[in-house]
The first five atom37 places (N, CA, C, CB, O) and aatype in JSON, in Angstrom:
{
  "aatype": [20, 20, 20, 20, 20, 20, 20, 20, 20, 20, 20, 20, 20, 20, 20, 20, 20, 20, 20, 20, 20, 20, 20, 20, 20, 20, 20, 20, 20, 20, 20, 20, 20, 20, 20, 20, 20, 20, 20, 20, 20, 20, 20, 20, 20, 20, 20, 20, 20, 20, 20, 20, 20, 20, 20, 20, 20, 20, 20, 20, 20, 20, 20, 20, 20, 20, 20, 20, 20, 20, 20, 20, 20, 20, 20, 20, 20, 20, 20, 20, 20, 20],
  "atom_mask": [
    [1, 1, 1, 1, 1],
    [1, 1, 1, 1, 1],
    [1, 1, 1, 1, 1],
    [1, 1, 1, 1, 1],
    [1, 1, 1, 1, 1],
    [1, 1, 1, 1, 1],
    [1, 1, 1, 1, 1],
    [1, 1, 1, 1, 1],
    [1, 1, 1, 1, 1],
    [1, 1, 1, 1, 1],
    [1, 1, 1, 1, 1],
    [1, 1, 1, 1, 1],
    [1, 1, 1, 1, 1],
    [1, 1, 1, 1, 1],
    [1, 1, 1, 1, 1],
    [1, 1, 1, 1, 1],
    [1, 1, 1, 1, 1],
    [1, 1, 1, 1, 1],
    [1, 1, 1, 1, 1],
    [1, 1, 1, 1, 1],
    [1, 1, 1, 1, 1],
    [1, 1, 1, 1, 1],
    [1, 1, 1, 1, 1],
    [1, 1, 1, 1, 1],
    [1, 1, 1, 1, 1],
    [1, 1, 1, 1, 1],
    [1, 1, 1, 1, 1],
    [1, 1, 1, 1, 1],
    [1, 1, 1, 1, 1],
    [1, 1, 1, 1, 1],
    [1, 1, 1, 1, 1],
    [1, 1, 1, 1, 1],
    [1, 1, 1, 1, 1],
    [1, 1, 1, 1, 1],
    [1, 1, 1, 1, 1],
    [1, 1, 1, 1, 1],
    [1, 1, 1, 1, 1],
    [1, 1, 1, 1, 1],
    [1, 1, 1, 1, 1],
    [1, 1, 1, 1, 1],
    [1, 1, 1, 1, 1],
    [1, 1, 1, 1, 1],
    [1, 1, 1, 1, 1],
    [1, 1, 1, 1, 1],
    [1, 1, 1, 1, 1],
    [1, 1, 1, 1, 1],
    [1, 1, 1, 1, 1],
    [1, 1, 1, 1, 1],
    [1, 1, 1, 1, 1],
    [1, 1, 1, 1, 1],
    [1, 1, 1, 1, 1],
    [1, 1, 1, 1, 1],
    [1, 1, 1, 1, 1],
    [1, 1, 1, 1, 1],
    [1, 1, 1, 1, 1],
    [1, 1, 1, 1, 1],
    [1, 1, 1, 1, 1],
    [1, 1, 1, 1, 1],
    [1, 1, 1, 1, 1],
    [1, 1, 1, 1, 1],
    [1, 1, 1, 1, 1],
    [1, 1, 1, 1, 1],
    [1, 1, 1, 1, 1],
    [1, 1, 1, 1, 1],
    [1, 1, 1, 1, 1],
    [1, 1, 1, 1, 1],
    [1, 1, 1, 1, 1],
    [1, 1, 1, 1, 1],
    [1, 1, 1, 1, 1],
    [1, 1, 1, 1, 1],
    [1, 1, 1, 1, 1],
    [1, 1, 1, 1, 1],
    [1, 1, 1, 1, 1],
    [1, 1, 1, 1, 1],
    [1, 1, 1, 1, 1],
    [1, 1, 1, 1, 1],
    [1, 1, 1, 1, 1],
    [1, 1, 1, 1, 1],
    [1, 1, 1, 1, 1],
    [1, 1, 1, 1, 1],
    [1, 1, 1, 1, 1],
    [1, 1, 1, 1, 1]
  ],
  "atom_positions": [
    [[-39.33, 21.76, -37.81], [-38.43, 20.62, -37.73], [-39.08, 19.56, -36.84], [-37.03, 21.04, -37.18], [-39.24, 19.86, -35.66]],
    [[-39.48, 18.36, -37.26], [-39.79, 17.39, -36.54], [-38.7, 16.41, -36.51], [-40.94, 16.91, -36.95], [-38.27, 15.92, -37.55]],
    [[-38.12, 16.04, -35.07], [-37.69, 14.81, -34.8], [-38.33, 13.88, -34.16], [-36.79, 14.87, -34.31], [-39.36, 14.16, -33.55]],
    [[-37.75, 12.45, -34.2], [-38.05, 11.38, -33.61], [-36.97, 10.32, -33.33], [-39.0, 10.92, -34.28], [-36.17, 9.82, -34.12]],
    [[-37.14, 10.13, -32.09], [-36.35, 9.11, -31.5], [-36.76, 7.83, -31.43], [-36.07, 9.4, -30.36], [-37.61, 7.62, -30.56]],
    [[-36.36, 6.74, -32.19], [-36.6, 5.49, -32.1], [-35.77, 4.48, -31.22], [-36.6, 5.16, -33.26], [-34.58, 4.71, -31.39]],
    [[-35.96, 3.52, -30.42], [-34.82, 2.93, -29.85], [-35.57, 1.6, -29.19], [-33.97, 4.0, -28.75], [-36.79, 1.72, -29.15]],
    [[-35.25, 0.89, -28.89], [-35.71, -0.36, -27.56], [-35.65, 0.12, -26.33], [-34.73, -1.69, -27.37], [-34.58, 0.38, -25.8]],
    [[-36.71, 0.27, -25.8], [-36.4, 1.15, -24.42], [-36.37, -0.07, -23.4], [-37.73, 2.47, -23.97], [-35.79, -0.14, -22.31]],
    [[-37.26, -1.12, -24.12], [-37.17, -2.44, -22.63], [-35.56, -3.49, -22.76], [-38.99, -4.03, -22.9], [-35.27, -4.41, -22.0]],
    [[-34.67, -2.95, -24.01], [-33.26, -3.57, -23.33], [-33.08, -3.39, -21.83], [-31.95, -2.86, -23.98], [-33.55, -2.45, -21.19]],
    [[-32.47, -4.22, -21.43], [-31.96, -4.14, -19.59], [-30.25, -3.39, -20.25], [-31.76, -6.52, -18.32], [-29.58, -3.54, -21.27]],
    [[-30.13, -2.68, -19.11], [-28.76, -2.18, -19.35], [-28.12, -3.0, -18.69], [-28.39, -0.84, -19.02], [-28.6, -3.81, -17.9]],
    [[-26.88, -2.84, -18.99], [-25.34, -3.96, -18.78], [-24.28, -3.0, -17.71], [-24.21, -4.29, -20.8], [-24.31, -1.78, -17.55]],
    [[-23.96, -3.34, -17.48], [-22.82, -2.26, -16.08], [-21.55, -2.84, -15.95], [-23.42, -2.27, -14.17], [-21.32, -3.48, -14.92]],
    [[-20.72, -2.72, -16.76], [-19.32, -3.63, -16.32], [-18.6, -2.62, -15.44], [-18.19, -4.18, -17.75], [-17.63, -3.05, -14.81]],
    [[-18.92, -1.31, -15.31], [-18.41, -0.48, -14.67], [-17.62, -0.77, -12.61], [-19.66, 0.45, -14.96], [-18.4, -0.81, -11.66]],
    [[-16.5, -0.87, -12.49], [-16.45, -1.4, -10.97], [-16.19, -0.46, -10.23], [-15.51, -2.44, -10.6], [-16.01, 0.62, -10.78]],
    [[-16.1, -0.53, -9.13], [-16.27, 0.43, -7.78], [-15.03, 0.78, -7.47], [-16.93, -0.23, -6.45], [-14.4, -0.15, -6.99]],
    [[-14.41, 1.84, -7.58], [-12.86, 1.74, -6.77], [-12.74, 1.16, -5.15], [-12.24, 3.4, -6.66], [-13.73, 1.34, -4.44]],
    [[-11.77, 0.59, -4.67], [-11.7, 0.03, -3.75], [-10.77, 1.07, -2.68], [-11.25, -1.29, -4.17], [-9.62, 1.33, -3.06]],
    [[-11.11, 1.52, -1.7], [-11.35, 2.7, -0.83], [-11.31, 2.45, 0.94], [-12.84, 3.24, -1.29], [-12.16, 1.7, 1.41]],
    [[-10.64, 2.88, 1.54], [-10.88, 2.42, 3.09], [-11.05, 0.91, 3.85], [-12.1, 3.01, 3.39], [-10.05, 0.2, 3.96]],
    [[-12.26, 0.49, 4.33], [-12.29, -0.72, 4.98], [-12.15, -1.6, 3.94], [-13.45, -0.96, 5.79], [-11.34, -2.5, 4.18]],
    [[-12.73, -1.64, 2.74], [-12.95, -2.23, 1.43], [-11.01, -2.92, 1.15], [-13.7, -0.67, 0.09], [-10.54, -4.06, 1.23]],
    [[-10.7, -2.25, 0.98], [-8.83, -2.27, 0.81], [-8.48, -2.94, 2.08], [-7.87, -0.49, 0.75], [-7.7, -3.9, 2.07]],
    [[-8.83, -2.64, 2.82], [-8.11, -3.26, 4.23], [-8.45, -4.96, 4.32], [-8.88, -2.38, 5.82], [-7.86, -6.02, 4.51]],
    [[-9.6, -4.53, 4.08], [-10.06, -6.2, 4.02], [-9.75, -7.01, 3.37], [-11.08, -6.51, 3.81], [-9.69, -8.16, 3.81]],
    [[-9.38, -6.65, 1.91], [-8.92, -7.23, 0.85], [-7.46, -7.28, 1.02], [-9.36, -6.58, -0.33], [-7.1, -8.44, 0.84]],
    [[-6.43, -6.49, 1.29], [-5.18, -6.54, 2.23], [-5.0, -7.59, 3.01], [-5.12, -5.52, 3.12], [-4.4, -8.62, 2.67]],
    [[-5.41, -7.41, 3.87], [-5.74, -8.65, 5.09], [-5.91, -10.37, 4.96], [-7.15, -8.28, 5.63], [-5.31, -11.27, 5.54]],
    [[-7.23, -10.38, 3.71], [-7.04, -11.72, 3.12], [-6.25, -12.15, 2.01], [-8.1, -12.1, 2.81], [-6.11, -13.35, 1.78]],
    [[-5.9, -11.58, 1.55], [-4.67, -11.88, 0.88], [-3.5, -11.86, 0.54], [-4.67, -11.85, 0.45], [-2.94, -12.34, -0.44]],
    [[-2.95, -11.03, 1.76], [-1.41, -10.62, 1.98], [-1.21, -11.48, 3.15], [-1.03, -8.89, 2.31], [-0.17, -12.14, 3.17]],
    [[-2.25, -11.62, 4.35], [-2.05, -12.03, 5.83], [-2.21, -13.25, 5.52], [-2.98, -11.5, 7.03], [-1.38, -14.12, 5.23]],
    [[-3.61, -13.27, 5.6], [-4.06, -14.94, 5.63], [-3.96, -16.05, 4.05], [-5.92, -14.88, 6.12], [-4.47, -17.16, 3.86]],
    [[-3.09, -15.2, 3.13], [-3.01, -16.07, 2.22], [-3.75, -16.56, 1.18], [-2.82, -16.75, 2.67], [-3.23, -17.38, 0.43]],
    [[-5.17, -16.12, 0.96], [-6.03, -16.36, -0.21], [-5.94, -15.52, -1.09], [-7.25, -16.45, 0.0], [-5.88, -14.29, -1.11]],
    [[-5.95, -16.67, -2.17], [-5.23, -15.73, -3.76], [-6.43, -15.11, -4.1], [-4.55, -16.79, -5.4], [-7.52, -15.49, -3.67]],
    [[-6.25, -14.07, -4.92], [-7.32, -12.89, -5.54], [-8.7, -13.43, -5.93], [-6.71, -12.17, -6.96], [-9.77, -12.89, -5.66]],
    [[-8.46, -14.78, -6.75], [-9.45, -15.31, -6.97], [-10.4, -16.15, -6.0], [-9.1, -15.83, -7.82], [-11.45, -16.61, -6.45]],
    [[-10.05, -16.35, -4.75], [-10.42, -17.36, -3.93], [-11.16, -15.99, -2.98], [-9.02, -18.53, -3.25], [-12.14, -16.37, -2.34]],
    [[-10.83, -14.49, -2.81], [-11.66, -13.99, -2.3], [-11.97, -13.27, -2.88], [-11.59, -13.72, -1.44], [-12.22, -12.31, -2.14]],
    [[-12.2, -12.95, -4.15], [-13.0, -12.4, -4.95], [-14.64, -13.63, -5.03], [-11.97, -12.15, -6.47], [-15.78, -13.17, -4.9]],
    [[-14.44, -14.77, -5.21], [-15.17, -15.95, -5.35], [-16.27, -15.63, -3.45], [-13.72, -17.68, -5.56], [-17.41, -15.17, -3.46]],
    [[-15.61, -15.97, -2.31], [-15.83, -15.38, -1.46], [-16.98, -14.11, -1.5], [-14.69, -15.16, -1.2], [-18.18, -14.33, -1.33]],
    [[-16.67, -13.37, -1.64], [-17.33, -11.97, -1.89], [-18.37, -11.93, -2.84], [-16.38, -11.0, -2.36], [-19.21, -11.03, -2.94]],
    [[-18.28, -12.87, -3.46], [-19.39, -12.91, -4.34], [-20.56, -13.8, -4.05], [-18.93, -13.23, -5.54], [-21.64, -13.54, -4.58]],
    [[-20.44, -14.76, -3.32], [-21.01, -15.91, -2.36], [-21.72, -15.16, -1.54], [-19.97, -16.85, -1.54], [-22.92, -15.44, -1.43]],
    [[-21.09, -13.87, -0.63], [-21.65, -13.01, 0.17], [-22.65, -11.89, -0.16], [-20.73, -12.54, 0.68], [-23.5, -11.41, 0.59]],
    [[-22.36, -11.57, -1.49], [-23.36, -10.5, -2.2], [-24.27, -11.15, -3.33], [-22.47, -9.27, -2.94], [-25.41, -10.77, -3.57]],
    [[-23.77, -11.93, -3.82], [-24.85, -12.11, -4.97], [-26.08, -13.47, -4.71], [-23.85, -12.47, -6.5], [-26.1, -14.5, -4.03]],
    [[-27.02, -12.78, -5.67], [-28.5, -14.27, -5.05], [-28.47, -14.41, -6.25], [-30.44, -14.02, -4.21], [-28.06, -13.8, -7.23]],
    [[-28.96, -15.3, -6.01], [-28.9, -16.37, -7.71], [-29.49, -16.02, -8.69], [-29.49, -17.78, -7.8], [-30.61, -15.53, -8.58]],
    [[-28.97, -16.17, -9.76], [-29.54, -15.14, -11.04], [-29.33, -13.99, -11.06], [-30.82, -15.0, -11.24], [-29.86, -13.43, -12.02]],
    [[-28.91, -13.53, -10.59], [-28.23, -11.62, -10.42], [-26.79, -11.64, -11.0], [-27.98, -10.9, -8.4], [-25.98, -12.55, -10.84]],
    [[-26.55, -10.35, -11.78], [-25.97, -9.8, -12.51], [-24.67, -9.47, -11.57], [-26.78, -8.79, -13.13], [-24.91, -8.77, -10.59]],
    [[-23.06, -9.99, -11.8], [-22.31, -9.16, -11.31], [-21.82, -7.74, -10.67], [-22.05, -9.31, -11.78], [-21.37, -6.78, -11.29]],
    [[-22.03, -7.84, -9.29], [-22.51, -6.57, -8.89], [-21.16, -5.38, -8.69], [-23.37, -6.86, -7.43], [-19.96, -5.64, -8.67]],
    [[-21.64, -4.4, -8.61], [-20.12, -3.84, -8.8], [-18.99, -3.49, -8.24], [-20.08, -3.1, -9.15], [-17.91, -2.96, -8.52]],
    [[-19.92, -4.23, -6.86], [-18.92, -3.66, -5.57], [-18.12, -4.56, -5.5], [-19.49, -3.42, -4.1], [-17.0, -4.06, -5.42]],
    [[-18.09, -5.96, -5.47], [-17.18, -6.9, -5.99], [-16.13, -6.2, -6.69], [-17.83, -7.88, -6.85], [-16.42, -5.48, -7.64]],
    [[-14.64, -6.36, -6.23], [-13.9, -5.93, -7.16], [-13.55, -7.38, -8.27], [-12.6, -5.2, -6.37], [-13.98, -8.53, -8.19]],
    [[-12.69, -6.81, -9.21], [-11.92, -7.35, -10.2], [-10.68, -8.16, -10.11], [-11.67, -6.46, -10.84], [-9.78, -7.51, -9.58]],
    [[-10.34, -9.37, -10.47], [-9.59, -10.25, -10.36], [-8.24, -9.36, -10.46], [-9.88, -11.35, -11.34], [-7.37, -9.39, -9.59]],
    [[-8.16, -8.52, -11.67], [-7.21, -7.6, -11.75], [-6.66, -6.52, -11.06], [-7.39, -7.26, -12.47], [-5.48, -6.17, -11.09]],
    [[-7.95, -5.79, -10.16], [-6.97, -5.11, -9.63], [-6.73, -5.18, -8.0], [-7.21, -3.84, -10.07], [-6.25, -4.24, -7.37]],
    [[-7.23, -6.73, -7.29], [-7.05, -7.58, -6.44], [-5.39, -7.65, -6.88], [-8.11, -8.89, -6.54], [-4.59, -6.9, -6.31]],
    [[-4.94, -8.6, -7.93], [-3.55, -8.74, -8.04], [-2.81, -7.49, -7.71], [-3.21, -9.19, -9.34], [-1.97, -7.3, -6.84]],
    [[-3.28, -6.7, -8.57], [-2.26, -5.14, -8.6], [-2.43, -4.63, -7.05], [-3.02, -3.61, -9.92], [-1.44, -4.18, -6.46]],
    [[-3.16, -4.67, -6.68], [-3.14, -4.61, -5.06], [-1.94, -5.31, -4.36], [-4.47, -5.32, -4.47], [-1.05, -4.8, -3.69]],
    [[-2.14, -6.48, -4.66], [-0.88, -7.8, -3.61], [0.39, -7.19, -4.27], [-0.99, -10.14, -4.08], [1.44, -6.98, -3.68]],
    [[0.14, -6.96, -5.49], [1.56, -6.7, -5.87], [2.09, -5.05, -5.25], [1.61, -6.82, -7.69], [3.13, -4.4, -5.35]],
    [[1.45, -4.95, -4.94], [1.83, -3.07, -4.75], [2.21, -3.35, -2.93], [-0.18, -1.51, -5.15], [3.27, -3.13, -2.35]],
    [[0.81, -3.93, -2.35], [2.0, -4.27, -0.87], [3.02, -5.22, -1.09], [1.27, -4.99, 0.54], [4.16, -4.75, -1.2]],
    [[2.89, -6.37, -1.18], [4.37, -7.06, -1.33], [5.8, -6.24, -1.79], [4.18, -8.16, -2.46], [6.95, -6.47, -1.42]],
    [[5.27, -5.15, -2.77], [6.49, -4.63, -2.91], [6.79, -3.45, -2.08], [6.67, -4.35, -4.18], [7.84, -2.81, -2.12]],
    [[5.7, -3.21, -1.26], [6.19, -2.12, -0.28], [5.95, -0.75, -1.1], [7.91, -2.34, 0.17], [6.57, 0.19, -0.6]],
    [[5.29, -0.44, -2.1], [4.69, 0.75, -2.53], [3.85, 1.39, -1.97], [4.25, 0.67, -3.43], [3.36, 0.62, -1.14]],
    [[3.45, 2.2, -1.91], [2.56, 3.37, -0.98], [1.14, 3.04, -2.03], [3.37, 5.54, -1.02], [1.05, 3.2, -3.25]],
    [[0.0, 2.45, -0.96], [-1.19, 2.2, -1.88], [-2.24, 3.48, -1.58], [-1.96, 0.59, -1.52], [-2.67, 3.88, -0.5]],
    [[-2.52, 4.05, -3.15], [-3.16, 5.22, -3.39], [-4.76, 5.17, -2.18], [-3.48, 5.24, -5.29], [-5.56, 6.11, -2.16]]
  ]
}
C-alpha cells in the first residue's frame, strides 16, 4: 500500500481561537469597565495598542468584544463570575 500526502505546507495558519479570561486578567477588565467606565470596546482597543506591533495578527490574549460585554453584564447583575 502506498500513500501520499499532498497539501501546501507554506500556508501560514489562522488562530481565531481566544484565551479564557482567568485571575488578574478578569480583574483588570472588571475594574476598567465596571469602575472606571470604559465600554468593552474602548478597552479591548486599549489592550491591543499595548500588545500588538504593526502588522501582526490578532493575538489571542486580547479578549473578545463579546465576552468583555457578558462579563459587565454578569457583574452589574450581581451574578457569581465563573
Amino acid at each position: 500500500m502506498h500513500c501520499t500526502f499532498r497539501s501546501n505546507f507554506q500556508e501560514t495558519h489562522k488562530t481565531t481561537k481566544k484565551r479564557r479570561m482567568i485571575g488578574p486578567a478578569m480583574e483588570k477588565a472588571i475594574s476598567s469597565i465596571c469602575v472606571d467606565g470604559l465600554s468593552s470596546e474602548t478597552y479591548r482597543e486599549r489592550e491591543a495598542v499595548r500588545l500588538i506591533k504593526t502588522g501582526e495578527p490578532d493575538p489571542s490574549i486580547i479578549p473578545s468584544g463579546n465576552s468583555l460585554r457578558i462579563l459587565k453584564s454578569r457583574v452589574t447583575a450581581g451574578r457569581q463570575i465563573p
